[in-house]
PADREN-30101 format. One record per residue (C-alpha): residue in three letters; x, y, z. Coordinates in Angstrom, 3 decimals. Each point is the difference from the previous one (the first is absolute). Layout:
REM residues N
<atom><resn>ala</resn><X>X</X><Y>Y</Y><Z>Z</Z></atom>
...
//
This chain:
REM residues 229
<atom><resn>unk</resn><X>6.527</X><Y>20.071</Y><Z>-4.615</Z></atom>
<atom><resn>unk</resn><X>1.875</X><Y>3.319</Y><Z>0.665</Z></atom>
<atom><resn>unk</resn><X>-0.921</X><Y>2.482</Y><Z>2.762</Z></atom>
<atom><resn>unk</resn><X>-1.721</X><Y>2.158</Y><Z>-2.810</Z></atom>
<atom><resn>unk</resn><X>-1.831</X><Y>-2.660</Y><Z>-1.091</Z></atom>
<atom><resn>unk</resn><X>-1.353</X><Y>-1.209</Y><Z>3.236</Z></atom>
<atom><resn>unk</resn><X>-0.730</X><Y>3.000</Y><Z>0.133</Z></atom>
<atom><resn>unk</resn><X>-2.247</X><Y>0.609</Y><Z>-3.185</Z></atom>
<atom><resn>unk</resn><X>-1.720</X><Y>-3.175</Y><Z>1.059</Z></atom>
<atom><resn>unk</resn><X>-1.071</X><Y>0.853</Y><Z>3.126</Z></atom>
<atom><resn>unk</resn><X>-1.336</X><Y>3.325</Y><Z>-1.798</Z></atom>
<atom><resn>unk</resn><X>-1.588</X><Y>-2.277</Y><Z>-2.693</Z></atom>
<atom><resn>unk</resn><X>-2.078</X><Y>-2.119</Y><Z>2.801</Z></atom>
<atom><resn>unk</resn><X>-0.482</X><Y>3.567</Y><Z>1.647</Z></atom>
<atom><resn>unk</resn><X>-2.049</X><Y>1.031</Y><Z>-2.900</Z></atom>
<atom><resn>unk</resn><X>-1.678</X><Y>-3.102</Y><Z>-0.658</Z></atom>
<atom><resn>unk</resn><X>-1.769</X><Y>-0.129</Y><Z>3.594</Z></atom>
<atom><resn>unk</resn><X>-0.705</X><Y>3.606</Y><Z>-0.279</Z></atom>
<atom><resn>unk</resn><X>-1.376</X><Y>-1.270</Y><Z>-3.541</Z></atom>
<atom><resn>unk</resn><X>-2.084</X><Y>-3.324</Y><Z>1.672</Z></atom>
<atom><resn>unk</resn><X>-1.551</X><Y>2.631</Y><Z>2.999</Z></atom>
<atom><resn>unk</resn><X>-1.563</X><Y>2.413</Y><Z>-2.943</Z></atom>
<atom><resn>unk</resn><X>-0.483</X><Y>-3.006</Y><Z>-2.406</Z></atom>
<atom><resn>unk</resn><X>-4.236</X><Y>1.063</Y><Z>0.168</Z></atom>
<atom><resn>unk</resn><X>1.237</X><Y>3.661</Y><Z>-1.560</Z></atom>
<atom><resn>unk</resn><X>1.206</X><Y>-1.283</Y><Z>-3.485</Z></atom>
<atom><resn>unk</resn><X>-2.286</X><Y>-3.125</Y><Z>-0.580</Z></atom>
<atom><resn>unk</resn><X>-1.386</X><Y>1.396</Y><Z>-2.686</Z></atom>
<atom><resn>unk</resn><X>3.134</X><Y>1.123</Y><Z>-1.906</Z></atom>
<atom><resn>unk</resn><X>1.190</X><Y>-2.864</Y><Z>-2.182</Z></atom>
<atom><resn>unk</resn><X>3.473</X><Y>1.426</Y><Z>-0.867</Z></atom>
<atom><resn>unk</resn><X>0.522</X><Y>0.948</Y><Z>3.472</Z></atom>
<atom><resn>unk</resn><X>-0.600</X><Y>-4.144</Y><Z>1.182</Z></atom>
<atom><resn>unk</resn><X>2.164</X><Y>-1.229</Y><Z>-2.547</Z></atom>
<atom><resn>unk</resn><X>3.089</X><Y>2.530</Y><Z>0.959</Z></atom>
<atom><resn>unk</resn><X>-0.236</X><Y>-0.990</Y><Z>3.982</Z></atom>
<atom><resn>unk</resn><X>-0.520</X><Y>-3.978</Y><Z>-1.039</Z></atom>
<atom><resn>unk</resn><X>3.167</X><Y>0.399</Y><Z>-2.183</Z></atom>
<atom><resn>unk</resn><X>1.602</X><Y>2.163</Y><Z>2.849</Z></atom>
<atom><resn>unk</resn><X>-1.101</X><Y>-2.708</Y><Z>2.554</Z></atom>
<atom><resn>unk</resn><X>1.519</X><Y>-2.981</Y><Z>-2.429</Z></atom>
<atom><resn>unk</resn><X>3.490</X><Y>1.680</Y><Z>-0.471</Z></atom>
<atom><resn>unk</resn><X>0.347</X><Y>0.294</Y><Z>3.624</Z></atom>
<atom><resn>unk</resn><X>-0.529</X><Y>-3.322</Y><Z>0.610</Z></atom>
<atom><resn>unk</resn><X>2.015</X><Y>-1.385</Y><Z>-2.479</Z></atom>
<atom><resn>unk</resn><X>2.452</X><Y>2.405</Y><Z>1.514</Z></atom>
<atom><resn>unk</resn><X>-0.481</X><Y>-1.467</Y><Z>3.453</Z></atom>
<atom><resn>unk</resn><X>0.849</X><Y>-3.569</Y><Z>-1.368</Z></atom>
<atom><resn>unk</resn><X>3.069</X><Y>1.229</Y><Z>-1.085</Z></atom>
<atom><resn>unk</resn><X>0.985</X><Y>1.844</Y><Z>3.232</Z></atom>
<atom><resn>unk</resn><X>-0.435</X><Y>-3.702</Y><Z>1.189</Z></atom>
<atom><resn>unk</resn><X>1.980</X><Y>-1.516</Y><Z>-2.724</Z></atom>
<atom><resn>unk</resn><X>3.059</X><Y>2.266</Y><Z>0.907</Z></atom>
<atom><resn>unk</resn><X>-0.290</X><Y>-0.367</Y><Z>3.950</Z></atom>
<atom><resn>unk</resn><X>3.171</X><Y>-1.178</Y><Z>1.286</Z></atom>
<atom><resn>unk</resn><X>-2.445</X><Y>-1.967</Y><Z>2.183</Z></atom>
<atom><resn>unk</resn><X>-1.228</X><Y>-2.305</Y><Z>-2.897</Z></atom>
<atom><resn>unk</resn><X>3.716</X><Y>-0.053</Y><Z>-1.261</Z></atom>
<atom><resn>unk</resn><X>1.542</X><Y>-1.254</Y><Z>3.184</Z></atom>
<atom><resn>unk</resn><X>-3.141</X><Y>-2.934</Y><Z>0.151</Z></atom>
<atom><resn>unk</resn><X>1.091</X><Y>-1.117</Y><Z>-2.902</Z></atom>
<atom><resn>unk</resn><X>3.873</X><Y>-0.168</Y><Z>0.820</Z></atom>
<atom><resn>unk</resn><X>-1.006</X><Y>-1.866</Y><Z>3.215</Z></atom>
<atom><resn>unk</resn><X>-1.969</X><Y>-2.555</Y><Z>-1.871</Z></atom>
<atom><resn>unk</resn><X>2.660</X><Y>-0.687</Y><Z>-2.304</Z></atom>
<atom><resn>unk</resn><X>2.686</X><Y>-0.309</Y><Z>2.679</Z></atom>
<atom><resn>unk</resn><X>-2.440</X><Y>-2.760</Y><Z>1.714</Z></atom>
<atom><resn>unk</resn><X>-0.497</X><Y>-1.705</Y><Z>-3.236</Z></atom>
<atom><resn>unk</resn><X>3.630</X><Y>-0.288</Y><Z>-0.209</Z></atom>
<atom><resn>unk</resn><X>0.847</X><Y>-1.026</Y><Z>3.261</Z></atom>
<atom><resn>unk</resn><X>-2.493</X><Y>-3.060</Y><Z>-0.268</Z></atom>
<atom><resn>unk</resn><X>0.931</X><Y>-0.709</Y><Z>-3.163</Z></atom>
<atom><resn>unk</resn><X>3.645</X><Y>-0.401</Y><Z>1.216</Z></atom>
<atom><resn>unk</resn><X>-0.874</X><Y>-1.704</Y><Z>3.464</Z></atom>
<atom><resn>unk</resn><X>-2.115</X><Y>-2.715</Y><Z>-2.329</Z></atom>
<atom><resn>unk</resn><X>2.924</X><Y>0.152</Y><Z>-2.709</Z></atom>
<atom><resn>unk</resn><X>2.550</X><Y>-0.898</Y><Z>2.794</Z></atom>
<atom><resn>unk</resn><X>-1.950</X><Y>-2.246</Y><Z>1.785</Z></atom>
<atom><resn>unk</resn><X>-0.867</X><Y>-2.491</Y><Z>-2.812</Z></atom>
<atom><resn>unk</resn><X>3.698</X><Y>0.215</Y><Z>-1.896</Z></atom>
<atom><resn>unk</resn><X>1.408</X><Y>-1.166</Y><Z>3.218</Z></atom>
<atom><resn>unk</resn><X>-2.332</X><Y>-2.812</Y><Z>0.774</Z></atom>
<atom><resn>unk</resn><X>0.667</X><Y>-1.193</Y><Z>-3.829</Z></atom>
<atom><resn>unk</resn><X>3.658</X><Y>0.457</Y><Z>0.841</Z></atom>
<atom><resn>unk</resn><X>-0.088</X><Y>-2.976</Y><Z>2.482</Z></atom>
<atom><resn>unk</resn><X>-2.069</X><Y>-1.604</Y><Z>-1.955</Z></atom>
<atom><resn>unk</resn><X>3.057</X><Y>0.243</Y><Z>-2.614</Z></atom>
<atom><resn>unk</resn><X>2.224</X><Y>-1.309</Y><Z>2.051</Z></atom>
<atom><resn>unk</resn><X>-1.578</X><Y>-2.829</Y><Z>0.982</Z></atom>
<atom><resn>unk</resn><X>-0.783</X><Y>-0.777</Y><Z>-3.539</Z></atom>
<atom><resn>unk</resn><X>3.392</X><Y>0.975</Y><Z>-0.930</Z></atom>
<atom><resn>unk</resn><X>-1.147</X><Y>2.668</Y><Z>-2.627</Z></atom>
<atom><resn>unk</resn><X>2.568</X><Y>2.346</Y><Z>-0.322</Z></atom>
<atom><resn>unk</resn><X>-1.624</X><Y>1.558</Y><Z>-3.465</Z></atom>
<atom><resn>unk</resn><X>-3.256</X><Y>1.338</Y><Z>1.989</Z></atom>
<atom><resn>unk</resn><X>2.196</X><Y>0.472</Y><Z>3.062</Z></atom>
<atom><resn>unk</resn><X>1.258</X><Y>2.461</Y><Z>-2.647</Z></atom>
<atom><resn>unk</resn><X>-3.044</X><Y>1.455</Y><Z>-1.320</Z></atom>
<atom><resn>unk</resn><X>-1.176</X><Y>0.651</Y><Z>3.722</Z></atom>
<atom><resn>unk</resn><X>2.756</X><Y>1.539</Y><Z>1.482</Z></atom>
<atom><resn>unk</resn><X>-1.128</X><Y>3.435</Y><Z>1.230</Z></atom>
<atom><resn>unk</resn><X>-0.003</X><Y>2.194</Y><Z>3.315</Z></atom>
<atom><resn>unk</resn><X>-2.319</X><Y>2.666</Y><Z>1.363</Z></atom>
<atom><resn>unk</resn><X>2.964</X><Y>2.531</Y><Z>-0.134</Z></atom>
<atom><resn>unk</resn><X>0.538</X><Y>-1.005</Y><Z>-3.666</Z></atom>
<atom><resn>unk</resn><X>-3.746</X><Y>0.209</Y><Z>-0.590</Z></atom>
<atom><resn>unk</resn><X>-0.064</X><Y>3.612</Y><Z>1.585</Z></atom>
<atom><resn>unk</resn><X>2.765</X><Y>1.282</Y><Z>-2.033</Z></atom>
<atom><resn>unk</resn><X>-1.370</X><Y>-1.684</Y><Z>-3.425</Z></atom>
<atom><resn>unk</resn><X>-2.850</X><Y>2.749</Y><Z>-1.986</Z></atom>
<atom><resn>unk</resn><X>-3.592</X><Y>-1.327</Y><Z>0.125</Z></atom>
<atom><resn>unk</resn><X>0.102</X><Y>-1.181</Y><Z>-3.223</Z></atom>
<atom><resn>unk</resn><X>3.090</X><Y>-2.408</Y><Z>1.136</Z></atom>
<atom><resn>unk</resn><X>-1.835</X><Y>-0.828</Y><Z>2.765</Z></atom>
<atom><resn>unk</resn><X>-2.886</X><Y>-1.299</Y><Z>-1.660</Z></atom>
<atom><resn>unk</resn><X>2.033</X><Y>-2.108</Y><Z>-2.175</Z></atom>
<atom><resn>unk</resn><X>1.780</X><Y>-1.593</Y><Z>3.027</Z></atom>
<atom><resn>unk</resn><X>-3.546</X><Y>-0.825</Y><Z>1.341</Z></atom>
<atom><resn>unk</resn><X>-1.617</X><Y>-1.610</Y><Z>-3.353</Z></atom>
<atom><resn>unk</resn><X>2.920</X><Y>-1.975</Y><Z>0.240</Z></atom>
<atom><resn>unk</resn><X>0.128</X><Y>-0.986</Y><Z>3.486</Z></atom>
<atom><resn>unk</resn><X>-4.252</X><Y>-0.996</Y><Z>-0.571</Z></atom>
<atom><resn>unk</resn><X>0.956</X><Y>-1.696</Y><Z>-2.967</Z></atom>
<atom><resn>unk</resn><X>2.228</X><Y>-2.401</Y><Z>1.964</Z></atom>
<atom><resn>unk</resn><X>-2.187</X><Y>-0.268</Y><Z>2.584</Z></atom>
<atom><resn>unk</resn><X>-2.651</X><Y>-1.162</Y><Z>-2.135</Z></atom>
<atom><resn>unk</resn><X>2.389</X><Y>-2.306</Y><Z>-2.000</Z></atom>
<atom><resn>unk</resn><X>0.107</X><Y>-1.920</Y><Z>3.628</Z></atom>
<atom><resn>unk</resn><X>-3.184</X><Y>0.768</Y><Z>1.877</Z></atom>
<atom><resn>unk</resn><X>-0.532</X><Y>-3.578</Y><Z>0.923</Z></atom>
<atom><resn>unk</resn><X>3.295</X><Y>-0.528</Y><Z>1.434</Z></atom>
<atom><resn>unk</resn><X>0.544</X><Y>3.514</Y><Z>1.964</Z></atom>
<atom><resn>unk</resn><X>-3.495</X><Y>-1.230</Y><Z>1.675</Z></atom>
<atom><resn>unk</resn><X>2.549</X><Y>-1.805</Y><Z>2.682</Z></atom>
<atom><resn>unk</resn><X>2.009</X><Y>2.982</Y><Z>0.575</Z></atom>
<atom><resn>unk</resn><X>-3.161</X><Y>2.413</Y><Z>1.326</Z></atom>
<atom><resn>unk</resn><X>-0.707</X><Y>1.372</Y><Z>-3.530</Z></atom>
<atom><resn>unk</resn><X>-3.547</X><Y>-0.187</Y><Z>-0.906</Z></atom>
<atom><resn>unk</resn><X>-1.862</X><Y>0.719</Y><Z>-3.136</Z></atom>
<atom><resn>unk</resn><X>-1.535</X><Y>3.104</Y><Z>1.616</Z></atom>
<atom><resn>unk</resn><X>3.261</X><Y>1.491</Y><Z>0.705</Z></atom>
<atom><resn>unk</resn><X>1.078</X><Y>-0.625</Y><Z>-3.774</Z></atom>
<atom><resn>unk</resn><X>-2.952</X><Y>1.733</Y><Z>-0.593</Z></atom>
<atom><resn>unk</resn><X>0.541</X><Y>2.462</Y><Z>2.262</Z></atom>
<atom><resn>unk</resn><X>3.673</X><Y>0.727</Y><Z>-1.307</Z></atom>
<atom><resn>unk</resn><X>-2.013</X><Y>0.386</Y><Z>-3.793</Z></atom>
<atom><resn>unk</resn><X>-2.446</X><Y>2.592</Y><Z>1.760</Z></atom>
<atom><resn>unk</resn><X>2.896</X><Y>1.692</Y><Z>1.340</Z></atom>
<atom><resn>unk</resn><X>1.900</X><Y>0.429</Y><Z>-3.414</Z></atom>
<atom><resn>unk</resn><X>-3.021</X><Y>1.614</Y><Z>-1.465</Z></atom>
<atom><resn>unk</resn><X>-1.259</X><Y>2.156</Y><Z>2.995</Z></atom>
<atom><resn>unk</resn><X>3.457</X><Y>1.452</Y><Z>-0.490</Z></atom>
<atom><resn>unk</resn><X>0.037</X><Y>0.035</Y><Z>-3.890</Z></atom>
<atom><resn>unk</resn><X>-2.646</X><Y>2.399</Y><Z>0.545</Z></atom>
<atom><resn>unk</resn><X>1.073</X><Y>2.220</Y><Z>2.887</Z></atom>
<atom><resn>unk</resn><X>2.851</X><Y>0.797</Y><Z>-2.872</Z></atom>
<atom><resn>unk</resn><X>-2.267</X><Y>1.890</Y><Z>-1.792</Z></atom>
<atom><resn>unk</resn><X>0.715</X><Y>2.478</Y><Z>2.742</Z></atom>
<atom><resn>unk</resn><X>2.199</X><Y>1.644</Y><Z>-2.077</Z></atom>
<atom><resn>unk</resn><X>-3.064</X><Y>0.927</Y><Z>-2.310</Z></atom>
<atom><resn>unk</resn><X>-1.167</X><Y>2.246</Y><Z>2.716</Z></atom>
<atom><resn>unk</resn><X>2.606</X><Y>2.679</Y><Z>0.105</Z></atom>
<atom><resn>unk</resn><X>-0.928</X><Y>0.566</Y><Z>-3.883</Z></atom>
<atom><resn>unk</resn><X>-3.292</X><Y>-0.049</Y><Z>1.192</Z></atom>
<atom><resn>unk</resn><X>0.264</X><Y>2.646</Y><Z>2.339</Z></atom>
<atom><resn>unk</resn><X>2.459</X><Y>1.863</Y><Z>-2.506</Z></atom>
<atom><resn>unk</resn><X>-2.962</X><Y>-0.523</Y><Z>-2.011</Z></atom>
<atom><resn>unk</resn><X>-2.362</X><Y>1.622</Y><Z>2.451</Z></atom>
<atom><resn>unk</resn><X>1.646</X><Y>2.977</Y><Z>0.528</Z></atom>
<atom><resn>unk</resn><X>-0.205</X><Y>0.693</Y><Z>-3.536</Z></atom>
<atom><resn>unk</resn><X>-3.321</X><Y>-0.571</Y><Z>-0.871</Z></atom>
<atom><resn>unk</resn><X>-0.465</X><Y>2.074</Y><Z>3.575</Z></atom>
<atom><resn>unk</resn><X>1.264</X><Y>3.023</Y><Z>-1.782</Z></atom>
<atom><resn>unk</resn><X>-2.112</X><Y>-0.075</Y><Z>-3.136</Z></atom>
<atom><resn>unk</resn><X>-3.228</X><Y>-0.778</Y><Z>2.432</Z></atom>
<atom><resn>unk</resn><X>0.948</X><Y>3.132</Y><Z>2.151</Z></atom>
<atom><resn>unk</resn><X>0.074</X><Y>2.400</Y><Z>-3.186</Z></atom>
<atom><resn>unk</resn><X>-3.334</X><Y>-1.725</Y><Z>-1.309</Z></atom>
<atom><resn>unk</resn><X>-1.350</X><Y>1.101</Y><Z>3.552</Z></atom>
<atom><resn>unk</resn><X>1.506</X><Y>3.249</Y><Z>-0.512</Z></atom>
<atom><resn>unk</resn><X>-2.238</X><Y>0.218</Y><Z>-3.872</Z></atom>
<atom><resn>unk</resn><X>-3.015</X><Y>-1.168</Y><Z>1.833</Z></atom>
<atom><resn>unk</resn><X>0.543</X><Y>2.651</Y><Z>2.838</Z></atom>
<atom><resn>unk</resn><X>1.243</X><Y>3.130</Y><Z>-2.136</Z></atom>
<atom><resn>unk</resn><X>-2.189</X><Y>-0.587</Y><Z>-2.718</Z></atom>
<atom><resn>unk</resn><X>-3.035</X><Y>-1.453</Y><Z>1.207</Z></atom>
<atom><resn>unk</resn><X>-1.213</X><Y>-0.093</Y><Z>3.328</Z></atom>
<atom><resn>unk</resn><X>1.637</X><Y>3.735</Y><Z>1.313</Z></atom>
<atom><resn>unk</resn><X>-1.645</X><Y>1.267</Y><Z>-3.321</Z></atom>
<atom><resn>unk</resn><X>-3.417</X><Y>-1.690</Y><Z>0.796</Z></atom>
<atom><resn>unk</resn><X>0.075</X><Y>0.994</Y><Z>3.553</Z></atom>
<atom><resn>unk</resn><X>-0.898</X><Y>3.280</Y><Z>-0.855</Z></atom>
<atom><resn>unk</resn><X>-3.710</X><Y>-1.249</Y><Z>-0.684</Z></atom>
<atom><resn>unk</resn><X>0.200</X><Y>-0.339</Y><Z>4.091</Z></atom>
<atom><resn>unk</resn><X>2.157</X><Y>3.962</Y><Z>0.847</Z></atom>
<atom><resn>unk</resn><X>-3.671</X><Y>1.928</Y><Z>0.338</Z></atom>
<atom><resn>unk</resn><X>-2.839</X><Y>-2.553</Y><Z>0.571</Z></atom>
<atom><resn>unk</resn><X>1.973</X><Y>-2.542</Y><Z>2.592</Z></atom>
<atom><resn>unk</resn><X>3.184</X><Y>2.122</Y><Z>1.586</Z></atom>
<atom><resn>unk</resn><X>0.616</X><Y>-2.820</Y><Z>2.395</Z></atom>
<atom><resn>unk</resn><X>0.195</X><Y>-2.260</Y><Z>-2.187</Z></atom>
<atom><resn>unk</resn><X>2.396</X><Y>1.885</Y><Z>-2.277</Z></atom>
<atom><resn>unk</resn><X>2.620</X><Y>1.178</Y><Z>2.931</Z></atom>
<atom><resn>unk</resn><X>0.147</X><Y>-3.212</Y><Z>1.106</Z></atom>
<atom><resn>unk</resn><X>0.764</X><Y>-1.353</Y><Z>-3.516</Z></atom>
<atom><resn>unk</resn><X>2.917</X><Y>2.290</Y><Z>-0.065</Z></atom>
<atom><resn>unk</resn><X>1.365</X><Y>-0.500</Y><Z>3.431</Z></atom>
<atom><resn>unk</resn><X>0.389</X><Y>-3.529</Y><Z>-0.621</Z></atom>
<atom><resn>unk</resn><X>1.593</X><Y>1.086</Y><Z>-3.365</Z></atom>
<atom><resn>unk</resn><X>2.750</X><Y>1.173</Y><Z>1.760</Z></atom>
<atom><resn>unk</resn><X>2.709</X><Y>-1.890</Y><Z>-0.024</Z></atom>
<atom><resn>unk</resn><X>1.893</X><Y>-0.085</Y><Z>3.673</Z></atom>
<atom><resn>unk</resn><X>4.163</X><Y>-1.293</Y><Z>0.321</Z></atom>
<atom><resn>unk</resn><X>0.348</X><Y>-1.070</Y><Z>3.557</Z></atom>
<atom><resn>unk</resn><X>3.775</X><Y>1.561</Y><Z>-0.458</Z></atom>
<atom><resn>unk</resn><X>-1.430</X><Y>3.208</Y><Z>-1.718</Z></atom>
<atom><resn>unk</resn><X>-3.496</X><Y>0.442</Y><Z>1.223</Z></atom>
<atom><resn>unk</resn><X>-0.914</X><Y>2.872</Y><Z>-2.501</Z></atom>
<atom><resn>unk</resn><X>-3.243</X><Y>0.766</Y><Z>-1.661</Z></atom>
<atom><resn>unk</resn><X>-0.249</X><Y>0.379</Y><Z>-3.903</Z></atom>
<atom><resn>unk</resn><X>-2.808</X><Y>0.902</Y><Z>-2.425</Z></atom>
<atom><resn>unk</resn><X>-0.522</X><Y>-3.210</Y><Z>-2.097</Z></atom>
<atom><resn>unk</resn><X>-1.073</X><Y>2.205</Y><Z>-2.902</Z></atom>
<atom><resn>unk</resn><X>3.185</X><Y>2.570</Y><Z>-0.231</Z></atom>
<atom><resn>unk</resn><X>3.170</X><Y>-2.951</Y><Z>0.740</Z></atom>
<atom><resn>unk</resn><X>-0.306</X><Y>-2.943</Y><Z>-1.026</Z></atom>
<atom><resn>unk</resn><X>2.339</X><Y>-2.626</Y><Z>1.704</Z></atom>
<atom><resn>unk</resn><X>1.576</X><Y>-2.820</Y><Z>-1.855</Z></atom>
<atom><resn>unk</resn><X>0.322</X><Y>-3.407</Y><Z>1.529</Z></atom>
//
């Protein structure tokens, strides 16, 4: 989120505890319920978002993907040099061939590469689980290597997550003018059921309205400007 919008979020949740601590005032005014449950639903939906663009959640998912990689390649490594003795001894120069790889080659290749390299490298194994038995390489760890390939196949989705964000910030900007109808519009309008018979209530209502820029830190009437997000 921007600084402006952090902003009008923190004013949003402002006014909806102001809203909660008054809630007995207005329980008998359908259309004023259904505004602050809408109100109370956009910001929440708006809060996922905020989540969805953290660079927090971004940088999780980078880490994960760089440790699915780096097992991947450890497992990768591991088993195409086992099956390279085993190729020697056997005299196999074809899936010598097939299995020739190194980490720094794996590193360099695109995930997509990688993951071919792998299939291949678990194919082979497969092709001579029985035999690699006598040179430390269990089932399991064929196994393993196979778990590895798709733990990683699917940490490549991180990609999907910068559109998501992208995504977020745009839906983010529609939300915050839907808050902006619902505020305008609606509840500043029906607030004025509140101005004579609860005051409190009211000036409270429009305090919170107020939307406060930790660079700027000015006031402004949410009625006369109108501030688009």
């Amino acid at each position: 989120m921007t600084e402006k919008q952090i902003a009008k979020l923190n004013m949003l949740q402002t006014v909806i505890r102001v809203l909660d601590e008054h809630e007995v005032l207005y329980t008998d005014i359908p259309a004023f319920i259904k505004t602050v449950n809408d109100l109370k639903h956009i910001t929440k939906e708006m809060e996922r978002l905020g989540e969805v663009q953290s660079k927090t959640a971004l940088q999780e998912i980078i880490n994960e993907k760089n440790a699915s990689e780096t097992a991947l390649v450890n497992r990768v490594v591991t088993m195409a040099n086992v099956l390279s003795v085993l190729a020697a001894d056997t005299n196999n120069t074809a899936m010598r061939s097939r299995i020739s790889v190194t980490k720094s080659l794996l590193y360099w290749l695109s995930g997509n590469e990688q993951l071919s390299i792998a299939r291949r490298i678990h194919t082979e194994a497969l092709a001579h689980a029985d035999t690699i038995a006598a040179y430390g390489i269990s089932v399991g760890a064929i196994y393993e290597l196979e778990t590895a390939v798709s733990r990683h196949e699917n940490r490549m989705a991180a990609p999907q997550s910068v559109a998501e964000t992208k995504t977020a910030a745009e839906s983010l900007v529609r939300l915050f003018a839907d808050t902006d109808t619902l505020l305008n519009d609606r509840l500043d309008r029906l607030m004025s059921l509140f101005e004579a018979p609860e005051p409190d209530f009211y000036e409270a209502y429009f305090n919170a309205r107020n939307v406060i820029s930790a660079a700027v830190r000015r006031r402004q009437q949410p009625d006369r400007e109108k501030e688009e997000i």
